[in-house]
C-alpha positions in Angstrom: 19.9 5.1 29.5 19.3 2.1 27.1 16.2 1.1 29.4 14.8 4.5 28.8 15.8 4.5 25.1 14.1 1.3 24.1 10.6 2.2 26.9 10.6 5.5 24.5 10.7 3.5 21.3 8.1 0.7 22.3 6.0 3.7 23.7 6.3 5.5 20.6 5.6 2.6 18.2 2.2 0.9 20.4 0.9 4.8 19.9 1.8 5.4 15.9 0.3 1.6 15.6 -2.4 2.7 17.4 -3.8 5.8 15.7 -3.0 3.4 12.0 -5.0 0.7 13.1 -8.1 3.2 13.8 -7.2 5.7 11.1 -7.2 2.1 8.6 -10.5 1.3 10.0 -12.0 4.8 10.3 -10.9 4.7 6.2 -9.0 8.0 6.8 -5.6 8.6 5.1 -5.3 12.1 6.8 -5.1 10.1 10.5 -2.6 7.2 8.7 -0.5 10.2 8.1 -0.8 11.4 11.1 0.1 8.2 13.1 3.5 8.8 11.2 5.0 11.5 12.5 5.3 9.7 15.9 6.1 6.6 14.4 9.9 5.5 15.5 11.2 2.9 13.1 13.4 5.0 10.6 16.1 4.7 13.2 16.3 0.3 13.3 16.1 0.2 9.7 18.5 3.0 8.8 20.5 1.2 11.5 20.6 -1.8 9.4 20.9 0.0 6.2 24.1 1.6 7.6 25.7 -2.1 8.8 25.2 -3.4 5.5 27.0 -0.6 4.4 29.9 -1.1 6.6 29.7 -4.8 6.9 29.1 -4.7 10.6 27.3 -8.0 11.7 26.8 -6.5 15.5 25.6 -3.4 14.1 22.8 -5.2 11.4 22.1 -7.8 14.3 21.2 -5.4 17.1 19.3 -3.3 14.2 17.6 -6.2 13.0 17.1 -7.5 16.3 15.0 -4.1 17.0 13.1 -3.9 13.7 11.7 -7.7 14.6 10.3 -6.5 17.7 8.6 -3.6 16.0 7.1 -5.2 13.7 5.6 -7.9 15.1 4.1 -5.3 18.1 3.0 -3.0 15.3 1.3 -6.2 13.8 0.1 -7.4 17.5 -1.6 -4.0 17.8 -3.4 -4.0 14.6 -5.0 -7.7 15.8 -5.8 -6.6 19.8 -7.1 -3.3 18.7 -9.9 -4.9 15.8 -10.6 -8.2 17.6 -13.1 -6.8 19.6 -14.9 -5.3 16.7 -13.9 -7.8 14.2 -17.7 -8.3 13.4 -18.5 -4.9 12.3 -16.0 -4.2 9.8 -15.8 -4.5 5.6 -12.2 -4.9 4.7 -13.3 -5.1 1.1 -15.4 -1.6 1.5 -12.2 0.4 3.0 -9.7 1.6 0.8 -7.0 2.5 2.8 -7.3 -1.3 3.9 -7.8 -2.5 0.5 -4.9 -0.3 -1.1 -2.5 -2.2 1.1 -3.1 -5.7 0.0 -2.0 -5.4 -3.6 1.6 -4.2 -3.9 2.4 -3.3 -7.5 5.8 -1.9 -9.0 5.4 1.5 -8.5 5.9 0.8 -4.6 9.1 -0.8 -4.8 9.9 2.8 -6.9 8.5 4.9 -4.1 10.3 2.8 -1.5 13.9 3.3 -3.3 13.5 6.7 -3.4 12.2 7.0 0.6 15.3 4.9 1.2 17.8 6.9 -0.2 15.9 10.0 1.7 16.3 8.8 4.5 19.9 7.5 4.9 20.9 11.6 3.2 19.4 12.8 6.2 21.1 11.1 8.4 24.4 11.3 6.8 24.2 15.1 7.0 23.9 17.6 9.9 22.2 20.1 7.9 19.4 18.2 6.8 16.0 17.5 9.4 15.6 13.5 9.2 12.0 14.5 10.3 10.2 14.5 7.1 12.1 11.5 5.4 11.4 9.5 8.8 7.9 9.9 8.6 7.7 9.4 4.7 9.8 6.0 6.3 7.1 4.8 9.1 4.4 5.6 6.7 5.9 2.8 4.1 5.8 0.4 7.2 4.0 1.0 10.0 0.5 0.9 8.1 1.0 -2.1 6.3 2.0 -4.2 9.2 -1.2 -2.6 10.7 -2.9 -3.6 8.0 -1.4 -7.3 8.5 -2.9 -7.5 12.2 -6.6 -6.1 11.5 -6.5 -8.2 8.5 -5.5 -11.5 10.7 -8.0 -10.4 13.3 -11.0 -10.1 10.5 -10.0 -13.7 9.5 -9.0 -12.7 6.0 -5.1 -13.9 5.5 -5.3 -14.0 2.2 -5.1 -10.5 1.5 -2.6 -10.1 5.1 -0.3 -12.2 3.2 -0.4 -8.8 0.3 0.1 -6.6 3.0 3.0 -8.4 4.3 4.3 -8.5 0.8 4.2 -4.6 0.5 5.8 -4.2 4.1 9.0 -6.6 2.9 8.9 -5.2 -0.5 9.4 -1.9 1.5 11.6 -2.6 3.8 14.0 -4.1 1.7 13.8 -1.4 -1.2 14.7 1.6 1.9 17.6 -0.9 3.5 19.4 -1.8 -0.3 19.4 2.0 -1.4 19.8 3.7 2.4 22.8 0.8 2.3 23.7 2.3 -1.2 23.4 6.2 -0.2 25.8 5.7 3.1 28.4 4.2 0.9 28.0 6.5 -1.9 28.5 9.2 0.6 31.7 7.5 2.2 30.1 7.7 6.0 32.0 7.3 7.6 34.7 6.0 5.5 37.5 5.1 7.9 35.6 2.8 9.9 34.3 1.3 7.0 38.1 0.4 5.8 38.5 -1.4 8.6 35.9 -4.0 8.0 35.2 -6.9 6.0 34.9 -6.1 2.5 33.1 -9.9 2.0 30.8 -9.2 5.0 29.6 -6.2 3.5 29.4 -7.7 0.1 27.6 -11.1 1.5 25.2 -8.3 3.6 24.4 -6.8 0.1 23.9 -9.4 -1.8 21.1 -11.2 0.1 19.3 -8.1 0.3 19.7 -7.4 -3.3 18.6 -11.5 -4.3 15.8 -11.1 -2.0 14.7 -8.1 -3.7 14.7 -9.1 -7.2 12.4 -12.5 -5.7 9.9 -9.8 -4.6 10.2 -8.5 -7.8 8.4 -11.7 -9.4 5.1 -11.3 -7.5 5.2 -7.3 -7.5 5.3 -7.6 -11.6 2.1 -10.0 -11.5 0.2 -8.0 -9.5 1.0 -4.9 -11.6 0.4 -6.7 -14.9 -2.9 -7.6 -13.2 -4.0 -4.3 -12.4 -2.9 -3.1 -15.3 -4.5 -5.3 -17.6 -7.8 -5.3 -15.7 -7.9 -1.1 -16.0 -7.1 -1.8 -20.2 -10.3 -4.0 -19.8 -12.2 -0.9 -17.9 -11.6 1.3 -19.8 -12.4 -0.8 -23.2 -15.7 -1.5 -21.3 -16.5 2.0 -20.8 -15.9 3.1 -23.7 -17.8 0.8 -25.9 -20.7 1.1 -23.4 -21.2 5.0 -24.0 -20.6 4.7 -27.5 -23.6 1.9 -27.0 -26.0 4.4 -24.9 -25.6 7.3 -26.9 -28.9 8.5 -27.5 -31.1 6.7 -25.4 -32.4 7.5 -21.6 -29.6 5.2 -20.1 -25.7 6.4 -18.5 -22.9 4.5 -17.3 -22.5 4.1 -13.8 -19.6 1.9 -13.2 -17.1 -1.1 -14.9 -15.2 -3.4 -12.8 -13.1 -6.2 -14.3 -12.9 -9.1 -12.0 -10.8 -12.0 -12.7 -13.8 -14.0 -14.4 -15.8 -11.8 -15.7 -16.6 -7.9 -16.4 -19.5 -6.3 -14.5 -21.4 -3.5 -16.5 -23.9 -1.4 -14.3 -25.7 1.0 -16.0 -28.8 3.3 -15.2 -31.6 4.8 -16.9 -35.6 4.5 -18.3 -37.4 3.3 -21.1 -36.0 1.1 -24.0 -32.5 0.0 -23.5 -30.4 -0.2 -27.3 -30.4 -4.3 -28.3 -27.7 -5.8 -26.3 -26.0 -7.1 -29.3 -25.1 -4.3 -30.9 -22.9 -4.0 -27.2 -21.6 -7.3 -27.4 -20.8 -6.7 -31.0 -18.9 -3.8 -29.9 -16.8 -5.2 -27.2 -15.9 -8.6 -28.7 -12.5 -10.1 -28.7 -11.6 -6.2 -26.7 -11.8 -8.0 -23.4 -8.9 -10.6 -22.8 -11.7 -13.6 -23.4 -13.9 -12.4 -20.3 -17.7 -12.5 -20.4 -19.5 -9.5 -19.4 -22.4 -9.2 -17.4 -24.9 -6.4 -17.6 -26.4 -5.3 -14.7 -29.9 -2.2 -15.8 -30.9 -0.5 -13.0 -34.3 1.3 -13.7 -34.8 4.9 -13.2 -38.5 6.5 -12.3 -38.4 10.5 -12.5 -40.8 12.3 -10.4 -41.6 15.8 -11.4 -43.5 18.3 -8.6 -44.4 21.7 -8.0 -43.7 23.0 -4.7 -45.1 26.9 -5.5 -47.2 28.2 -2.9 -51.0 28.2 -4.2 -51.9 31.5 -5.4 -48.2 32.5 -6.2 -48.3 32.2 -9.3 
């Protein structure tokens, strides 16, 4: 029975990993989704979640023990399944890649809530864990994914933020599913019978290691932050710049040295001072660079002769 358990759950996992590797590629969020339904790891984590609940070392070792081997075979078939194609692919031109190398704040919040979800559907009969499990997988089965096609496109730099928003997930659903099977006092009797100071040690290293991931999560999201403050300066100054001549905005991205300004259009551009003028001491200290792309119209008739 436990052969056939853990064949199901390695069968399971290679096929969510899978279809998230080539929905990650194929830059398709609807397929991510997808992989998730199938996806089996709610069950180790909530597994750990509930024996640092209870303080049961055997149960958070087997659990943990379980979620290791997942992970690194959903990471293993994120790296065998792009090796071969490694070549071909533009990590920085997919966003469902890119959107998983810069954890910020807001999913540690998403990952608390998922978390407590999950462990409520466990903890009650009347309640599908069906849903909750895939809102689960997707906070970790992607991401670890993301880690393997990453490694195989020889880019561990931004693995290493994918990685990041895996533990910074995994973490946030095992502290509050941990929280949510106490607060629901599941099962309480057993729990009397344990170790207070296990259970207490248990929580407490989850809990340090999560305000630690804290420190990185809070730079990123200051960083992205910042950088959209700086867009949207940018932009605003620029169209206030343009008004009345032939040229439109067509994009601002703030970089970390610099601010890139691309904008569009035909005859005389307004004096690029009266823009710098505009945007000075708005932009953090960054230079901007200005990038005119010229616009030709052509005007045709395409009436039949004699139609008219």
């Amino acid at each position: 029975e436990r052969q056939r358990k853990l064949t199901r759950f390695f069968a399971l996992l290679i096929l969510a990993a899978a279809i998230a590797t080539f929905g990650l590629l194929a830059d398709s969020v609807a397929t991510v989704i997808g992989a998730m339904i199938v996806a089996p790891l709610m069950l180790p984590i909530m597994g750990v979640a509930f024996g640092v609940g209870l303080g049961d070392r055997k149960i958070i070792r087997n659990s943990l023990t379980m979620s290791i081997l997942g992970i690194l075979t959903a990471i293993a078939m994120g790296f065998l399944l792009t090796w071969a194609i490694r070549s071909l692919i533009d990590v920085e031109a997919n966003t469902q890649i890119m959107v998983r190398t810069a954890p910020r704040l807001i999913d540690l919040c998403a990952a608390l809530a998922t978390g407590l979800a999950g462990a409520f559907a466990i903890g009650r009969k009347d309640v599908s864990d069906t849903l909750p499990g895939v809102a689960i997988a997707i906070s970790l089965v992607p991401p670890l994914a993301n880690v393997g096609i990453l490694l195989a496109t020889g880019r561990p730099d931004l693995a290493a933020g994918s990685l990041l928003l895996f533990v910074t997930n995994y973490l946030a659903i095992l502290l509050t599913g941990a929280f949510m099977f106490t607060l629901m006092g599941f099962p309480g009797a057993y729990r009397a019978q344990r170790s207070q100071r296990s259970r207490r040690t248990a929580v407490a290293i989850a809990a340090v290691l999560l305000v630690l991931i804290l420190i990185p999560l809070s730079a990123t999201s200051y960083t992205t932050i910042r950088g959209s403050l700086t867009e949207q300066r940018a932009a605003l100054a620029t169209r206030a710049w343009l008004a009345g001549s032939d040229y439109r905005l067509l994009s601002v991205n703030a970089g970390m040295d610099s601010v890139l300004v691309i904008v569009a259009g035909e005859g005389n551009l307004p004096p690029e001072t009266d823009l710098q003028d505009a945007l000075r001491g708005g932009l953090n200290e960054l230079p901007v660079v200005l990038e005119v792309v010229p616009q030709t119209r052509i005007r045709f008739e395409t009436a039949l002769a004699g139609s008219q």
